[in-house]
C-alpha positions as CSV (number, residue, x, y, z in Angstrom):
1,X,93.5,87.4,114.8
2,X,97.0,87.5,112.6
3,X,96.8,88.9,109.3
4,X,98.6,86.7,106.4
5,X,101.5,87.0,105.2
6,X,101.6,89.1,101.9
7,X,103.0,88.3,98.8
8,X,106.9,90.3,97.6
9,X,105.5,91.9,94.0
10,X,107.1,94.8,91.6
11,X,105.2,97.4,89.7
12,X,106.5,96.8,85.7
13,X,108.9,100.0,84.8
14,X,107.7,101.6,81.8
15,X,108.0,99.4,78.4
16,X,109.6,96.6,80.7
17,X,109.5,92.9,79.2
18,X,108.9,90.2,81.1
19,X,112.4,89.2,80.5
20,X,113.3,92.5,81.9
21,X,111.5,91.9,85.0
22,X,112.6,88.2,85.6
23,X,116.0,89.4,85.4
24,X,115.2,92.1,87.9
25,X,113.2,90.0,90.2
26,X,114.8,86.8,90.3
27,X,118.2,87.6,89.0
28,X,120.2,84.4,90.4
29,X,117.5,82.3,88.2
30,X,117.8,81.3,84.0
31,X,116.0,84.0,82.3
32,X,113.7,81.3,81.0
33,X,112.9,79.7,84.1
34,X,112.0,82.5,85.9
35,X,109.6,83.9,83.1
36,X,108.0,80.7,83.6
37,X,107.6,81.0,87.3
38,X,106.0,84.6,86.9
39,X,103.7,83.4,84.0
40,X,102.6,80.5,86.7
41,X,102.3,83.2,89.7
42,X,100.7,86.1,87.3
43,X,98.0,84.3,85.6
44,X,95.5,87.6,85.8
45,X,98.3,88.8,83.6
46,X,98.6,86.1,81.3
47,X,94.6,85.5,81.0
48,X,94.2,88.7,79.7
49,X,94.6,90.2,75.7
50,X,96.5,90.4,74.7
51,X,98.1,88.0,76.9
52,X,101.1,89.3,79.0
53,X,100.7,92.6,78.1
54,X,102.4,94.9,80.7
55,X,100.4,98.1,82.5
56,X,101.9,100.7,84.4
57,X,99.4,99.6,87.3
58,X,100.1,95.7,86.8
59,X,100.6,93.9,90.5
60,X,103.5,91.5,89.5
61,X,104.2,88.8,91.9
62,X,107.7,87.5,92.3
63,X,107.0,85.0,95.1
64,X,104.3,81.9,95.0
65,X,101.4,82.1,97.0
């Protein structure tokens, strides 16, 4: 049996943005485009309120699945 792959994430840095991270995660990307792409890949973060607020224990992925 082989486990799956697992997914690269980040842990948020206190009072980091999403902007912040995007820029920190996918810095070779458009600041807009890759808040996008986290919004699409972080939807437990986004479905929650208020949406895409940031905790310190947030999973943030910065990969698709």
């Amino acid at each position: 049996m082989t486990l799956p792959q697992v997914r690269r994430f980040i842990a948020p840095e206190p009072n980091e943005s999403f902007q912040e991270i995007a820029a920190r995660a996918l810095p070779h990307e458009e600041t807009a485009a890759a808040v996008e792409k986290l919004k699409r890949w972080n939807l437990h973060i986004f479905l929650r309120r208020p949406a895409g607020q940031l905790l310190g224990s947030d999973v943030v992925f910065v990969e698709p699945p």
